[in-house]
C-alpha positions as CSV (number, residue, x, y, z in Angstrom):
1,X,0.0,0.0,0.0
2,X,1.7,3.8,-1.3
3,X,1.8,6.3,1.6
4,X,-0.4,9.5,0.6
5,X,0.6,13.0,2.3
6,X,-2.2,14.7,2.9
7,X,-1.8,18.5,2.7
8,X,-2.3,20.5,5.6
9,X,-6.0,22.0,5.7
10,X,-6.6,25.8,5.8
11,X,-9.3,27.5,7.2
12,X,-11.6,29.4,5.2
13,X,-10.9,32.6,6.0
14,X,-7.2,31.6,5.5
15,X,-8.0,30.4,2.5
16,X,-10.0,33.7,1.6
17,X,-6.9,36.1,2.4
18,X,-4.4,34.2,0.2
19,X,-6.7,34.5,-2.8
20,X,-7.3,38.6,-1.9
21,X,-3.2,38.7,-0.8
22,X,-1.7,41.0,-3.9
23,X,0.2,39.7,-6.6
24,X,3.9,41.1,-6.7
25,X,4.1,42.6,-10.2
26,X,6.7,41.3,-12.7
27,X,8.7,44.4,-13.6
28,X,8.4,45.7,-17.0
29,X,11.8,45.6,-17.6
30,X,14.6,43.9,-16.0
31,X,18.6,44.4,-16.3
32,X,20.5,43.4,-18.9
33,X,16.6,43.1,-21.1
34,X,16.9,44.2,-24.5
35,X,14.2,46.6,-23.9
36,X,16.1,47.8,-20.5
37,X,19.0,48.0,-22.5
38,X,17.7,50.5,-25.3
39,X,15.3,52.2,-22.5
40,X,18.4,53.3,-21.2
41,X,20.1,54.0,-24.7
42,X,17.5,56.4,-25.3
43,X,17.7,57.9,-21.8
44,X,21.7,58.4,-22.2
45,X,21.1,60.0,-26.1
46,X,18.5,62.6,-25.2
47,X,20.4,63.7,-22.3
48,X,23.3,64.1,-24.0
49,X,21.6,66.2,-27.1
50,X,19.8,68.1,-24.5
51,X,22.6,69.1,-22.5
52,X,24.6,70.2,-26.0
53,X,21.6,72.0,-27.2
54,X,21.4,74.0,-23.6
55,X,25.0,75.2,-24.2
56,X,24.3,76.3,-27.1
57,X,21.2,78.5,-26.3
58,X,23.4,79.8,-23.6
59,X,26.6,80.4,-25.8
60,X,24.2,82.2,-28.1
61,X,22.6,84.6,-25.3
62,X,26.1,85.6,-24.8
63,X,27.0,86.3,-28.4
64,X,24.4,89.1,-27.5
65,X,24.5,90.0,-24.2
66,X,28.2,89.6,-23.4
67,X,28.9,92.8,-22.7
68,X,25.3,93.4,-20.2
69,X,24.8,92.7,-16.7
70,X,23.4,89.2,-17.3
71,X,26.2,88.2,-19.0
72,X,28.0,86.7,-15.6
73,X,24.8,84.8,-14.7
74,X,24.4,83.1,-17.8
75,X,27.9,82.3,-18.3
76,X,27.7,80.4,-14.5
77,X,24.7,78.4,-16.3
78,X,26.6,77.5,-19.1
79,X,29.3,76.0,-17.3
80,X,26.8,74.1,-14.9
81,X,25.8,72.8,-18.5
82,X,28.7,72.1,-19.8
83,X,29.7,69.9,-16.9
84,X,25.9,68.2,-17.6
85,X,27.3,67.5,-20.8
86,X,30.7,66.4,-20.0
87,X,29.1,63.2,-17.5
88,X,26.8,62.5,-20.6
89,X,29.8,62.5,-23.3
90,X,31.3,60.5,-20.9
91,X,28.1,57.8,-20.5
92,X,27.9,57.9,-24.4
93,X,31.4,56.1,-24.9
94,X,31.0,53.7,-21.0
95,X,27.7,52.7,-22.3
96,X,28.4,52.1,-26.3
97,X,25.3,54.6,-27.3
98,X,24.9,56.0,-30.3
99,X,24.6,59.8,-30.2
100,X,21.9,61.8,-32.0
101,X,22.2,62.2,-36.0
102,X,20.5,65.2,-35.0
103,X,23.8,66.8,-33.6
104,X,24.2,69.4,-36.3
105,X,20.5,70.5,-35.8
106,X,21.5,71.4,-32.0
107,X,24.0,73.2,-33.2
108,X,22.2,75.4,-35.3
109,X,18.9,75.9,-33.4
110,X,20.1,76.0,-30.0
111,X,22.6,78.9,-30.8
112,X,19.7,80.4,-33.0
113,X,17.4,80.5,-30.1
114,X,19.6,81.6,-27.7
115,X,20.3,84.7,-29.5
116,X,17.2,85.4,-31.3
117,X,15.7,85.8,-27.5
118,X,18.7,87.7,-26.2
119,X,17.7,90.2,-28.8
120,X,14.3,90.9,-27.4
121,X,16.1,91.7,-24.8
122,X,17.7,90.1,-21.3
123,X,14.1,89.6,-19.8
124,X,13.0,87.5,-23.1
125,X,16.7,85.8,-22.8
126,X,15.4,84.5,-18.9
127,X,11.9,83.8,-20.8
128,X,13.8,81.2,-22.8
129,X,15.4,80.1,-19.9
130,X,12.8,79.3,-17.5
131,X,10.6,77.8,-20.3
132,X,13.4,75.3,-21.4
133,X,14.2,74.7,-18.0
134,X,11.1,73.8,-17.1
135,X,10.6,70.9,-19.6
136,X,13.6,69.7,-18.4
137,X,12.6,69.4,-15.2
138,X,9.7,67.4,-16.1
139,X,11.5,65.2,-18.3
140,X,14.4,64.4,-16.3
141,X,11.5,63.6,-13.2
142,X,10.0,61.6,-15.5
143,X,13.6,59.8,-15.9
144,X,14.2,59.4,-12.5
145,X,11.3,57.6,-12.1
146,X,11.4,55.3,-14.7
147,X,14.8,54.3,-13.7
148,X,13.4,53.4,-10.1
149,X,16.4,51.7,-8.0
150,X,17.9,49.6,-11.4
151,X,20.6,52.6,-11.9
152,X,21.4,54.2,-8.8
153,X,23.9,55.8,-9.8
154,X,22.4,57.2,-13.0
155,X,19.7,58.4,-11.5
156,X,21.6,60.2,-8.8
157,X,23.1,62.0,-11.5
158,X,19.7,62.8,-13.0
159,X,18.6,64.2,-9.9
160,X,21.4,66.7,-9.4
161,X,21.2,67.9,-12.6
162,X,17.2,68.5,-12.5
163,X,18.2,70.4,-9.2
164,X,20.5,72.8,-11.2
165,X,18.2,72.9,-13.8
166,X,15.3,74.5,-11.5
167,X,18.1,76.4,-10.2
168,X,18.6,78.3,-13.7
169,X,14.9,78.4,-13.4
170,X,14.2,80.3,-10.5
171,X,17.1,82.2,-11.8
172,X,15.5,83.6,-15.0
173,X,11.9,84.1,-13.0
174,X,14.0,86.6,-10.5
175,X,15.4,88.3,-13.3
176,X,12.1,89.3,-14.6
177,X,11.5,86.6,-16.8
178,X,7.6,87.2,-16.6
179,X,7.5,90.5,-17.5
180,X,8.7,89.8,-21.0
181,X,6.1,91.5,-23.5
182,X,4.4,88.7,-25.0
183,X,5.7,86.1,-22.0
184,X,3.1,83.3,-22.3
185,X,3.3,82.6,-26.1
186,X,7.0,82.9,-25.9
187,X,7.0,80.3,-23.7
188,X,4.9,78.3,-25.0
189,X,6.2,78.1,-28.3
190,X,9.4,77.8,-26.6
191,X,8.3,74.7,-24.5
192,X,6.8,72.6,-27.6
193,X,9.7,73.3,-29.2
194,X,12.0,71.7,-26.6
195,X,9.2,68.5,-26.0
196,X,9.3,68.1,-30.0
197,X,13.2,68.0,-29.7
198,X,13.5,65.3,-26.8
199,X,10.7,63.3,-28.7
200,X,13.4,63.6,-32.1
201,X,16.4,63.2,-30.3
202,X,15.0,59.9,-28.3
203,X,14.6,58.1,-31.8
204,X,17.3,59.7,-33.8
C-alpha cells in the first residue's frame, strides 16, 4: 500500500486572504533586457543632445548680451551645463550609445534660439530660460522615475542635474522673466519646441 501526504487544511478565512493577498508585479523591464537596455540608450542619447543644445542656447545669449549685466549669470549656467554634458559624453562612450544624427541641428537651433531671445532683450533671454528649464525638469522627473532603484547611480546624477536645472529656473523668474512683453506665447512656443526635440532626439 503507497503512503499518501495529505496536505495540511486551511481554514476558510485563510483560504480567503491568500486569494485577496496582492500579486507582486513582474517588472516591466529587467537588467540586462533588450528593452532595458535601449530604455536606457535612449535615456543616455537625449540627455546628451539636450545638454549640448542648452549650451548652445546659452553660448548664443552671450553672443548678445556679453557685454550686459546678465552676461555673468548666464555664463555660471553655461558652465553648470557644460559639466551636464561632459558626465553625458562621458556615458555615451561607458555605455556604447549612439549619439543623436540630430547633432548638427543642435548646433544650429540652440545657438539660433539663444540669440534670437537675447535680442528681445535680457528679460526674453530668462523667458527662454525658465521655459526650457522647465521641460527639463519634467522630463528628467520623469527619468528618474522610470529608472526606479535599477541605476542608482544614474539616476543620482539625474537628480542633481534636475536640481541645477530649476536652479537656472528660478534664476531667470528673479530676473524678470515674466514680465517679458508677449511672455506666455514665448514660452509656449518655446516649450513645444523643446518636447518636439527630446521626442526627435530619443529616436534619432
Amino acid at each position: 500500500m503507497t503512503a499518501t501526504t495529505e496536505r495540511p487544511k486551511i481554514s476558510a478565512p485563510e483560504e480567503l486572504a491568500l486569494l485577496e493577498a496582492p500579486k507582486r508585479p513582474r517588472p516591466r523591464y529587467l537588467p540586462g533586457d533588450p528593452e532595458d537596455r535601449e530604455r536606457l540608450a535612449r535615456m543616455i542619447r537625449v540627455d546628451h543632445a539636450g545638454e549640448y543644445g542648452a549650451k548652445r542656447i546659452y553660448e548664443g545669449q552671450l553672443a548678445v548680451l556679453k557685454r550686459t549685466p546678465a552676461a555673468k549669470i548666464i555664463r555660471h549656467m553655461k558652465d553648470q551645463e557644460q559639466e551636464h554634458l561632459d558626465t553625458f559624453e562621458r556615458l555615451i562612450v561607458e555605455r556604447r550609445v549612439r549619439p543623436t544624427v540630430l547633432h548638427p541641428v543642435w548646433h544650429v537651433a540652440g545657438f539660433a534660439l539663444g540669440a534670437a531671445t537675447a535680442l528681445l532683450g535680457q528679460r526674453a533671454a530668462m523667458a527662454c530660460t525658465v521655459a526650457v528649464e522647465e521641460v527639463i525638469d519634467e522630463h528628467y522627473a520623469e527619468q528618474a522615475e522610470q529608472l526606479g532603484d535599477s541605476e542608482p547611480e544614474l539616476k543620482a546624477t539625474i537628480e542633481k542635474f534636475r536640481a541645477e536645472e530649476l536652479e537656472h529656473r528660478d534664476i531667470g523668474l528673479a530676473h524678470e522673466a515674466e514680465l517679458t512683453a508677449g511672455y506666455p506665447v514665448l514660452t509656449s512656443l518655446i516649450k513645444a519646441g523643446s518636447r518636439a526635440a527630446i521626442w526627435a532626439a530619443q529616436r534619432f
